[in-house]
N, C-alpha and C positions, 0 to 999 in steps of 0.2 A: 504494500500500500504506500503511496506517494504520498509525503506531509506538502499539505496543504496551507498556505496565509492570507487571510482575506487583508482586504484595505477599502475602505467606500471611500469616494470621491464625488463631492458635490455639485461640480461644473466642468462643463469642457476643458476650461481654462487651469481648474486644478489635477484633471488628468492627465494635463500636458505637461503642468510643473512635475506630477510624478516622473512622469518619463523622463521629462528632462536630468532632472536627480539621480534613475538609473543610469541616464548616457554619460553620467559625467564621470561613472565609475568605470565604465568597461573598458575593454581592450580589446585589439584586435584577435580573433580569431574566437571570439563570444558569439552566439549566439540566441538570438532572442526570438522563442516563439508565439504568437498572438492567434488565438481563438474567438470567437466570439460568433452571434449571430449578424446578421447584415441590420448595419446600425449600431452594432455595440460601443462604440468605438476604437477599432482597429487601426485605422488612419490618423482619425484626431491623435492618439499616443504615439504613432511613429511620428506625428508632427512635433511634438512635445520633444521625442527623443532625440527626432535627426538638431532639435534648436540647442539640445544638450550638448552635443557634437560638435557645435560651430557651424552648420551647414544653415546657409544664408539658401533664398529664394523658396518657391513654392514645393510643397510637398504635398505630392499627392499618389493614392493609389496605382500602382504598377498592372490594370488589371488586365489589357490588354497584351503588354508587354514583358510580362511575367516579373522582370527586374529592372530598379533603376539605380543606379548608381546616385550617390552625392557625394560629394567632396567636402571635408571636414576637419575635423583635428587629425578623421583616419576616416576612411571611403566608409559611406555607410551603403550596405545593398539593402537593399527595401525590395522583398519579393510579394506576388502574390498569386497563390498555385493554386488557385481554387478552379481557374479549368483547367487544371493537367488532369489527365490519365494517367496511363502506366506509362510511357515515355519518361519519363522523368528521370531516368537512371543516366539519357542521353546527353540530359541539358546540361552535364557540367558544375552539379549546387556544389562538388565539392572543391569545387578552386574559390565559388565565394566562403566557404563555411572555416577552409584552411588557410585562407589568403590575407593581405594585411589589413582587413576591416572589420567591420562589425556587423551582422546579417537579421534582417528583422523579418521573421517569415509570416506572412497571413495566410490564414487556413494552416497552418502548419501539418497536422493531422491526415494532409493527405498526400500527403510524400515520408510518414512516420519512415518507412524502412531508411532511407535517404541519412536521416539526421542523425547529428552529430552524438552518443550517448550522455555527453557532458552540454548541458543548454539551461535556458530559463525560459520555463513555459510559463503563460500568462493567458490567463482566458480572463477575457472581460464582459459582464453581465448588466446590461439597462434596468436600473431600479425604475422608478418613476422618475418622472422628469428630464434633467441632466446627469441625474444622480448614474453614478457606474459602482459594481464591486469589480477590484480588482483581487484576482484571486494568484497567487504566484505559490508555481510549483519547483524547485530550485533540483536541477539535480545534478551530483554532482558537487565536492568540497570547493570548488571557486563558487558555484552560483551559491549554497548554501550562506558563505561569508559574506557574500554580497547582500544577501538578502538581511543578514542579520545587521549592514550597516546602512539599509533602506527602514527598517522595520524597527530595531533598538533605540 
């Protein structure tokens, strides 16, 4: 059984500070994965995280285009795999998941075989309103620490 941390968050805007606060911690070759239903906020916290990163200009969902690149303290990849198949094995995630950046997967769960066993999964949940639970699953002695210097 995976330990499990919730966190609510009140507004768009305090979502993003979340994230931002995680991006300010990672390093390259981290990876972060994001769940949620459509709407949850998936996007709004990669916006939050690529600002944590240094990465200037718009951010927005990669959903046609599977990945985008930004440029930052350190490339952040911003995927979003919600129409892959089984193809996947083809596209190469592991030059972004090993490579010098930081990778933020939407839908994650459906490229599971794919991913890296050491990651920070995140599924995020629309209370009413703005409000979100951020629920982080850390797995893995880095994301653990990390999470205990998000969360203590």
């Amino acid at each position: 059984m995976k330990r499990e941390y919730k966190v609510t968050t009140r507004s768009a805007e305090e979502t993003k500070q979340w994230a931002r606060r995680l991006a300010e911690r990672v390093q390259a070759r981290d990876v972060i994965t994001l769940e949620g239903d459509l709407g949850a906020g998936k996007t709004t916290f990669t916006q939050g995280f690529a600002k944590g990163l240094g990465v200037s200009g718009v951010v927005n969902s990669p959903t046609f285009t599977i990945v985008k690149e930004y440029a930052g303290r350190m490339p952040l990849y911003h995927m979003d795999v919600y129409r892959i198949e089984d193809e996947f094995e083809e596209l190469g995630f592991e030059e972004y998941f090993y490579g010098e950046g930081v990778t933020v997967v939407e839908w994650a769960s459906r490229i599971q075989a794919a991913l890296p066993e050491q990651r920070l999964e995140i599924e995020l949940k629309r209370l009413t309103g703005d409000e979100r639970e951020i629920i982080i699953y850390p797995h893995g002695e880095r994301f653990e620490q990390l999470r205990k210097e998000l969360l203590e």
